[in-house]
Every structure is written in structure tokens, then in C-alpha cells.
N, C-alpha and C positions, 0 to 999 in steps of 0.2 A: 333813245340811243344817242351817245354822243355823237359829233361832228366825229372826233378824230378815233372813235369803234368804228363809225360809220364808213370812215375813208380805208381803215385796215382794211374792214371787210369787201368794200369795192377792189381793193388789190387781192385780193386772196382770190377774191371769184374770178381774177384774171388767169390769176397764177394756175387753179382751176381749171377753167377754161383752156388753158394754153396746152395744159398735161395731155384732156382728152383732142382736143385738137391735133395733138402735133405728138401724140402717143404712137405712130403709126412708125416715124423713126427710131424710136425706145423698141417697139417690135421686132422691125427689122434688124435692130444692133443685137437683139436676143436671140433670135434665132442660131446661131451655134450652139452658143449652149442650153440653151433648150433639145438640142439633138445630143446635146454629150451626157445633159441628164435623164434621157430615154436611154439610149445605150449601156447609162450603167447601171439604171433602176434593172433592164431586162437582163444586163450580164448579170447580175446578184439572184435572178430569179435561177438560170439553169441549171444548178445543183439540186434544187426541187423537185422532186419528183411528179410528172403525169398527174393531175386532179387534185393536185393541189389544194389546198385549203388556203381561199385570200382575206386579207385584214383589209376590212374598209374601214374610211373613219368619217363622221360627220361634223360636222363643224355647226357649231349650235350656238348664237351670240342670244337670240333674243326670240322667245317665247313661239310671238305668229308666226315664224319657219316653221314652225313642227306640221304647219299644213303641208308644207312640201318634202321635209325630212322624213316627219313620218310616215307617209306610207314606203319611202325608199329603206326605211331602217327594219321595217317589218318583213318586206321581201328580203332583206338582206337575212334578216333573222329564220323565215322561214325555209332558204337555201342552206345545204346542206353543207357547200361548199365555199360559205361564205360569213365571216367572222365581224361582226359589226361592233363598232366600238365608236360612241356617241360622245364628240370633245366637249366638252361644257369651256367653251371658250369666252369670259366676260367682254363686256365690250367697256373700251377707255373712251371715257367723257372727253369730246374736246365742245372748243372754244373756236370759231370762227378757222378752223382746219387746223388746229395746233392742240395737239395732243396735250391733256394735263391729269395729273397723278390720282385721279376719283377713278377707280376699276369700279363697276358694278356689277358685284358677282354674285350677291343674295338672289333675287331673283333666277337667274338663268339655273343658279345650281339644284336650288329648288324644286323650280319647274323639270329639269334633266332628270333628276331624277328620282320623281314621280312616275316619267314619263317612260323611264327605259333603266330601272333601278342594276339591274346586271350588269350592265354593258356599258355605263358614265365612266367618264373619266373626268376629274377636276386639272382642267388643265395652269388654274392659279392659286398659289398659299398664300390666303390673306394675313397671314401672321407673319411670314417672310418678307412679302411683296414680291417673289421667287416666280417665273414660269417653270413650268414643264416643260425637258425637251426634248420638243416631237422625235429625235433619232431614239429616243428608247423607247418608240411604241411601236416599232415593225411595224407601218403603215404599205401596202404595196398599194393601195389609194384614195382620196381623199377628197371628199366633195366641199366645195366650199359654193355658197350660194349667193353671197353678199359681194358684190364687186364694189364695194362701198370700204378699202382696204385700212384708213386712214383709224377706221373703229376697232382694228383689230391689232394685237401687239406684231410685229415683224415677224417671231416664230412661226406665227399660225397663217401669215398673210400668205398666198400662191407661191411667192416668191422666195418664202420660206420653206413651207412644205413640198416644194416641187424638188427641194434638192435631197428628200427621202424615199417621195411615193410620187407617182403620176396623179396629178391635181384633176378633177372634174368641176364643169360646171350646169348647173342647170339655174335658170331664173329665180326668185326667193316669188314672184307672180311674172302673170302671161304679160307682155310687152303691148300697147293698145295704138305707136304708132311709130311709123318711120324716126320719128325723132327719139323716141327711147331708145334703139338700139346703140348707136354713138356712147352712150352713158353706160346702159348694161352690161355691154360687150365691148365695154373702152378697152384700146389697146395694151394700157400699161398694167392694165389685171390679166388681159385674157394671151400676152405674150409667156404668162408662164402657166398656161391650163393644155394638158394633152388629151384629153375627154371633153368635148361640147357637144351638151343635148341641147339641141333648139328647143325653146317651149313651145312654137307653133309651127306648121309648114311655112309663112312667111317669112319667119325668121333666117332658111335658112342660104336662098339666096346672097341676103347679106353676108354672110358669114364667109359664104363661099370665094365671095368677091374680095371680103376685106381682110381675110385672110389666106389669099391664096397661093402666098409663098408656103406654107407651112402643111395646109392642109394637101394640098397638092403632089406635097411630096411624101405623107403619110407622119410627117412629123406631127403635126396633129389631126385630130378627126372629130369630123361633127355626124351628129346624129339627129334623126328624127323622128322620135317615138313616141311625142304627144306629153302632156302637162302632166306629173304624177299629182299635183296640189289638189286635182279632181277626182282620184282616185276614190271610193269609196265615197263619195260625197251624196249617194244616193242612198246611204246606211243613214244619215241622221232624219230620213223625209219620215215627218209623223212627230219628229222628240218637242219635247216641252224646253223652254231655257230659263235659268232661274234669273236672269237678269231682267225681265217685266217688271213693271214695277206692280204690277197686279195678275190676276187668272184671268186666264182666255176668255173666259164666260165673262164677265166687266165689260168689255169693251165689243167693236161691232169693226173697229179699223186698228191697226195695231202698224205704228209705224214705224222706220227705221230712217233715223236722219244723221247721216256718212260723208259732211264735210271734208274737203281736202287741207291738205297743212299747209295751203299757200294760197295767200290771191295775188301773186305776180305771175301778170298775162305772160312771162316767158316761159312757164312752167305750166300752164295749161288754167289758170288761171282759178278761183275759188269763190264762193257765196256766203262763207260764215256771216259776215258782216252787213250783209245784205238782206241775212234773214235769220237772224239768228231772235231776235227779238220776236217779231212774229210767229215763230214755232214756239217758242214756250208759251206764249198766250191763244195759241192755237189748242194746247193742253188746258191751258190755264179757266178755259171757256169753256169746252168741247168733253164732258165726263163720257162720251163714250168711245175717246179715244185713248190711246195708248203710246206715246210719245218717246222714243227710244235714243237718244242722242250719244251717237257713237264716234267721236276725233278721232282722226286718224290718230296713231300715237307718236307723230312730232308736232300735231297741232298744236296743244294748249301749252307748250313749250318755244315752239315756235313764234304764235303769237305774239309773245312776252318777248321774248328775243328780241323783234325786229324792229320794238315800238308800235306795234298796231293797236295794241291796248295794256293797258296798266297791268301789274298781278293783282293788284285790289279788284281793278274792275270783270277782271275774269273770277276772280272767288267770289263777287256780287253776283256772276252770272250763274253761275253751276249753282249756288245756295239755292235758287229759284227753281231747279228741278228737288232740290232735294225738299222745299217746302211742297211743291206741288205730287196731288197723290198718284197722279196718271200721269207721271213723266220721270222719267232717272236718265244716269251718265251712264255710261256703259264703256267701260274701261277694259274689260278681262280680254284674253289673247286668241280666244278659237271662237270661231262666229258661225258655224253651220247650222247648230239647233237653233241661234237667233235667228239665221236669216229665214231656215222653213217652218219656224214657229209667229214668223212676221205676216204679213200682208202686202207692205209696200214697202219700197226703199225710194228714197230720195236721197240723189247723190249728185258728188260732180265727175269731173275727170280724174274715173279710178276706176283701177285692174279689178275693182271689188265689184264691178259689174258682171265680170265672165262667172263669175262664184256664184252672182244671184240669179241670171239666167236657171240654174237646172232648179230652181225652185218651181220655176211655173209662174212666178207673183210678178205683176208690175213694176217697171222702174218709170221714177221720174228724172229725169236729164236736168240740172239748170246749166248744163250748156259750160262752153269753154274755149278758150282760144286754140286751141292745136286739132279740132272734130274734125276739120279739115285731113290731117293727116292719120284718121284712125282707118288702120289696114285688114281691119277682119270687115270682111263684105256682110253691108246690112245691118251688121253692129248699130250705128245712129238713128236708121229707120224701126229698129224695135222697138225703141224707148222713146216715153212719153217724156215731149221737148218743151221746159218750163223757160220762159224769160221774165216773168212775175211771179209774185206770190200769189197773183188772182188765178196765176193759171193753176198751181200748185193747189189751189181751193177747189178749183173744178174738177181737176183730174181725178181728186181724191173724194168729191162725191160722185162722179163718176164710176169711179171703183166700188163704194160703198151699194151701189147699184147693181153691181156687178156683171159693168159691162168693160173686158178689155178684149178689144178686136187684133190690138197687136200679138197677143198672145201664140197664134201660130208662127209668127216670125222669129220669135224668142227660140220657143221649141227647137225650133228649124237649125238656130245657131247654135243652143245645149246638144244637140243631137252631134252636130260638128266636131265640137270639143270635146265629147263624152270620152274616155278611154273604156269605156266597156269595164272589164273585168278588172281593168286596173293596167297602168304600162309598169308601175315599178320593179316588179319582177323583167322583165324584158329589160331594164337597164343593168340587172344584175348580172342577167345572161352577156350584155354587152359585154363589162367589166371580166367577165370570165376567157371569154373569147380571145377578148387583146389578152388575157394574163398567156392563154394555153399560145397563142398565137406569138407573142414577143419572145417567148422561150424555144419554140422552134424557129425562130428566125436568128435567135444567140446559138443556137447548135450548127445552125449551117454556116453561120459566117467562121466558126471556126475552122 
């Protein structure tokens, strides 16, 4: 990277920095109209008749939301009284926070709809370059999951949609410490959301506190219903996943290795580089393992970004799984038949550990700067804590033994987070309530 990419981007992450920071004032200046756009969302509703039929809409940029989308799109579907309609909204490439004219909308549109073929909406003409706009889809509301707004065109950002339908949010994954919240729940997204589902009890403290001009006054409302991203995540225990690079019978350990897209220690810090070499010659040796290497997917983009290593020397490194027969990349976007057709994960600091809990299967930890501040109780002491790759060698004949004693503590935590039968329906129900609720509260102030 140059000196002077280098310097832009040390000012951007300021500029960054400053937004969530000192987004609390941009909050505060919102708040009237934030109350004038509730008021007329619900004056528009009173001519409606009792039982209503509501239009929700999802907002869909990129593939792995559908862990969270879809079970809320399903209950929306399986409500009688409730009309679901799926935005296929591209996400814009930028560059160091500056938006630049690459839409990427082959994928998501794709993916959408595969996934929910009735119910898509294209919300960009690549033959145009045209959005759609959201006032001609009767939205009366609108989940939007990504507080990451800078990816999304202005139409579709909270701040857009909030001036047609009351904006929801719930987490796109579970938060793992005091220090994500500042970022998930930054002000300058969440000044225009009148629906927040906490995704854990923890959560909701904060929320209470950092927003409690608003919620306070019922200008907006938080909820806490539990994670729907777990919903159903006990339908895939037993499935096979085609991404092995071999049959279950081959191997005796089957591993899943779920680097983070960063190793700066202010981000919780990462191990690709640190062992990235040794796990492919861990496959490379070891025929009765099964070597699964999964980037997060900003990692090997990331990488190449920031100067951590070449693009030659990353296509040098992936060639290696793909020469080797008991190891592959594992790129695709739903990961539950991977993770309960796995054995072990090795991972660092990531939300993708609450998801392997309800597997039953061990985790290895290589540890991170922010463990300190992980706020689900007992979270650290479940998981087997690597500071070497020697440890990483033992744990996992250790396993192959088939001895993990941590395993009731795991339990103990999936049991926690489990929503049973599912919460996404009970968010529906929410959604319904404020609808019947806002409408008689428009009849009495008349």
C-alpha cells in the first residue's frame, strides 16, 4: 500500500471514528423528526381497516444474512396477516469509505431469489444504473440488519426508508462484547430505526441507556426476544455438506479452520499469518484428516488491501488446498450442514462461535485481544484456549480420543441461547401489535 492510500486511510478511519463517536449528537438533533415520521407513518395507517394485512420488507445485500432473514421471512410468510416482500438490494463497492460505481448485484439477485422466488424484488436496473423507489412499495416496515449504511445506496439506508415505513433492526450476528455495541448500534444508523430487537439480554441495558431520550418516550422501542439466526439450526443436525473435500468415512477428524478478516489487535485481533502455513501441511501430512479452511468473507480481500501479503502470494496459498486431496477453500454463504457435519472448529474472535456451540463439537480459541470484554458468561471457559500451534496439535489428538470434558459447559451455553421453537414468529407478532396499536393511538388523538 502506498504512503499516501496509507495516510488517506488513517484519516478516514478518523473521520469514522469521530461519526461513531460523537453520533450521539446527530441522535439527538434527529429526534423530532423521527417523532414526525412515526406520526405520519401511523396517520396513513387509520383509514385501514381492524386486522389489517402489513407489508414488511427485508433488506438483503449479501448472501450469509439469510441466516437471519430467513427464518424472519418464513414467519412473515407463514402469517396470515402479514405480507413479506424480500428487497434484493446490491451492495456498492467502495474504497477506503468512498463509495465507487461497481453495484454487485449478480450474486445477491441470484441468491434472492432462489431463496424466496415470489416474494423478490429487484431493487436495481443494471441496464439503467436506475434504483427503485422504495415509496412505490407500500412498506409499512422494514428490517434492515447491516448498520454498515456506507454499502448500501441512500434509498434503501434507514434514513431513507424511515421516511415511508417504520425501520427495524436486529443484529446481521449475536454481539460477543461491550465493545461491539458502539459500532452495531452506532448512533447515526440506529437515530433513524423505531423497532430494536436486542439479539441477547445483554444487549439490552445498553440500549436502554444510550437511547433513552427516545425510547423512553415510546418514540422508539426495544425488544427482547432472543436471536432468530438460531432458529431452526437444530433441522440441519445429521446433514452431510458438499463442500468436504472428501466422504465422512476418509477421514477420522474433519476440521473447520474460520480465521478472522483482520489481525489488528484493535479489532480483536487474528492468527491467519501465524498459522496459516502449518494447517495446510497439517493436511498435507495427516491423510486422515480433513482440512476445511473457511475466511471470513472480507478476509482474502482484506488481506490484499492492507498489504499483508501480495495477490500472487495469496493465489500461491489457496493453489495448495486445491492441490492437496484432504483440504479445500470453502467460500459458499450458509454454514450449518458444515459446521454439524464437522468435528472441530478452530477459530478466533467470532460470533461464529454462538452458531457452533449447538453443534455439541469442540472449539479451539487462538485467543484475542478484546476476551477480556466477551459478556456472555462462561463463553471463554468453554472453549479450548490455543496460544501455539503445539497446543492446536494436542487438543486435536486429544479430540481424536475422544475425550472433551468441556462439553457440558458448551451445552450449558447452547441451552441459553436456544430459542426453542423458534422467536421469529413472536417478532411478527411484535410488528403487528405496534401496527393495531399505532392506529388506535391515530384515532384518539383525533
Amino acid at each position: 500500500m502506498s504512503a499516501d492510500v496509507s495516510l488517506l486511510q488513517k484519516c478516514l478511519n478518523k473521520v469514522k471514528s469521530t461519526v461513531f463517536e460523537k453520533g450521539k449528537l446527530i441522535y439527538r438533533a434527529h429526534i423530532p423528526a423521527l417523532r414526525r415520521q412515526k406520526e405520519r407513518i401511523e396517520a396513513s395507517w387509520s383509514a385501514r381497516p381492524d386486522g389489517d394485512t402489513i407489508r414488511v420488507g427485508f433488506v438483503l445485500q449479501v448472501p450469509q444474512n439469510w441466516v437471519v432473514l430467513g427464518p424472519l421471512y418464513e414467519a412473515a410468510l407463514a402469517n396470515e396477516r402479514v405480507e413479506p416482500m424480500v428487497l434484493l438490494v446490491p451492495e456498492l463497492e467502495i474504497a477506503h469509505y468512498i463509495s465507487i460505481k461497481n453495484v454487485k448485484w449478480e450474486e445477491i439477485y441470484a441468491f434472492g431469489e432462489a431463496k424466496a422466488p415470489e416474494h423478490c424484488v429487484r431493487t436495481y436496473d443494471p441496464k439503467t444504473g436506475e434504483w427503485l423507489d422504495p415509496a412505490t412499495l407500500s412498506l409499512d416496515y422494514a428490517f434492515i440488519i447491516r448498520p454498515y449504511e456506507t454499502y448500501l445506496p441512500k434509498q434503501y439506508r434507514a434514513s431513507g426508508l424511515s421516511n415511508y415505513a417504520k425501520v427495524c433492526h436486529i443484529t446481521y450476528a449475536c454481539t460477543m462484547t461491550d465493545d461491539d455495541w458502539p459500532v452495531e448500534y452506532n448512533s447515526h444508523f440506529m437515530r433513524c430505526v423505531s423497532l430494536i430487537f436486542a439479539d441477547r439480554p445483554a444487549s439490552v441495558s445498553y440500549l436502554n441507556k444510550q437511547f433513552h431520550e427516545t425510547i423512553s418516550t415510546g418514540i422508539q422501542k426495544v425488544y427482547s426476544l432472543g436471536f432468530p439466526g438460531f432458529d431452526g439450526v437444530e433441522s440441519h443436525r445429521g446433514n452431510e455438506s458438499a463442500v468436504w473435500p472428501r466422504p465422512r468415512a476418509c477421514s477420522d477428524l474433519r476440521i473447520i479452520w474460520a480465521p478472522r478478516w483482520t489481525i489488528d489487535p484493535r479489532m480483536g485481533g487474528g492468527h491467519f499469518f501465524d498459522y496459516k502455513d502449518q494447517m495446510i501441511e497439517l493436511a498435507e501430512r495427516d491423510q486422515k484428516v480433513d482440512l476445511l479452511f473457511r475466511p471470513h468473507p472480507m478476509a482474502l480481500g482484506h488481506y490484499v488491501s492492507q498489504g499483508w501479503i501480495t495477490q500472487e502470494e495469496e493465489d500461491a496459498y489457496l493453489a495448495r488446498y486445491e492441490r492437496c486431496a484432504n483440504a479445500s477453500v470453502d467460500l459458499t454463504r450458509e454454514y450449518y450442514d458444515t459446521f454439524f457435519s464437522s468435528d472441530v472448529l478452530i477459530t478466533d474472535f467470532s460470533s461464529m462461535v454462538y452458531g457452533y456451540l449447538f453443534t455439541g463439537k469442540p472449539l479451539i480459541y487462538c485467543g484475542g485481544t478484546l476476551d477480556y470484554l466477551m459478556n456472555e458468561e462462561g463463553l471463554l471457559d468453554c472453549m479450548y484456549i490455543a496460544s501455539s500451534f503445539d497446543d492446536i496439535l494436542r487438543y486435536l489428538e486429544q479430540f481424536r480420543r475422544g475425550e472433551d470434558p468441556k462439553l457440558p459447559q458448551r451445552m450449558e451455553i447452547a441451552n441459553r441461547l436456544n430459542s426453542g421453537d423458534g422467536v421469529a414468529p413472536q417478532f411478527m407478532q411484535v410488528l403487528l401489535d405496534d401496527f393495531d396499536e399505532g392506529k388506535k393511538a391515530e384515532h384518539a388523538s383525533r
